[in-house]
C-alpha positions in Angstrom: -130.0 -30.9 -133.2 -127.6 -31.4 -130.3 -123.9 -30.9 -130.3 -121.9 -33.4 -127.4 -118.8 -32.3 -126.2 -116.6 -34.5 -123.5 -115.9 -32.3 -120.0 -113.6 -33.1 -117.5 -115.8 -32.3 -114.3 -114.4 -32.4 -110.8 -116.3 -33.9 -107.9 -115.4 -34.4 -104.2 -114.9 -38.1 -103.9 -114.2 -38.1 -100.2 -114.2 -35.7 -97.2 -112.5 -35.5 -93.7 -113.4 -33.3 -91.1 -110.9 -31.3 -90.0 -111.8 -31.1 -86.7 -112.5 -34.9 -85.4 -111.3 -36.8 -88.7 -114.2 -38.5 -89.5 -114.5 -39.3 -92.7 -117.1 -40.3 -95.8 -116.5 -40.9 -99.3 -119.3 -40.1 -102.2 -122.1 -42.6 -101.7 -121.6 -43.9 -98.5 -124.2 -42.9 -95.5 -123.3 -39.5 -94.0 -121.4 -37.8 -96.9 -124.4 -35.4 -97.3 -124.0 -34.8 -93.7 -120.9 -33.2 -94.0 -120.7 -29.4 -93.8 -117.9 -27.4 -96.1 -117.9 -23.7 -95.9 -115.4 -21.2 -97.5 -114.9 -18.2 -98.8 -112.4 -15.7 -100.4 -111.1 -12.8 -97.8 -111.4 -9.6 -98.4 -109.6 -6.5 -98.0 -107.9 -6.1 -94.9 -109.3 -9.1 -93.6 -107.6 -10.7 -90.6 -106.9 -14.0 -92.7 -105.1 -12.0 -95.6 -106.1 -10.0 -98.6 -107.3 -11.9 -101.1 -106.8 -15.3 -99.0 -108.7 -17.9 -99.3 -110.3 -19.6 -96.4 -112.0 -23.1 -96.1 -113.1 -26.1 -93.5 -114.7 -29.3 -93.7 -116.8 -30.4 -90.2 -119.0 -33.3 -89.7 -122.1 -32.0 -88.4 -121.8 -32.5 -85.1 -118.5 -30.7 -84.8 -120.4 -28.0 -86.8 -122.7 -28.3 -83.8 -120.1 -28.3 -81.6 -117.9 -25.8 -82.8 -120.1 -23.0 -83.7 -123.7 -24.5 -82.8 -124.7 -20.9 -80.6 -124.3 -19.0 -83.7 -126.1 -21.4 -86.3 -129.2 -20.1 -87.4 -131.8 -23.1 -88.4 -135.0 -23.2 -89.9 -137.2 -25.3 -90.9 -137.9 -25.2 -94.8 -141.3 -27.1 -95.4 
């Protein structure tokens, strides 16, 4: 037997980088190419306790920004 219940689900329809502007909605080429990373701060962190801290960056101003740091493999 299965019981079906209605959700309300969120889902990013669009993103902007927030370095260059580019932007991409849900479905169009290079929306999976964009890079969101964030996180909550922690105590006596720099951004605030408890803060939390987010960007959106197209992938080459991920490159750009903080491309000496990234660490890529290959996953085969």
């Amino acid at each position: 037997m299965q019981v079906v219940i209605a959700e309300t689900v969120s889902v990013v329809h669009r993103i902007t980088c927030d370095r260059c502007g580019k932007a991409a909605e849900r479905g169009e080429p290079g929306f999976h190419e964009m890079a969101s990373i964030g996180f909550d701060a922690g105590y006596d962190s720099i951004f605030g306790d408890g803060s939390r801290v987010e960007v959106d960056l197209c992938e080459p101003c991920l490159r750009d920004t903080l491309g000496v740091w990234l660490r890529v493999t290959n996953r085969a």
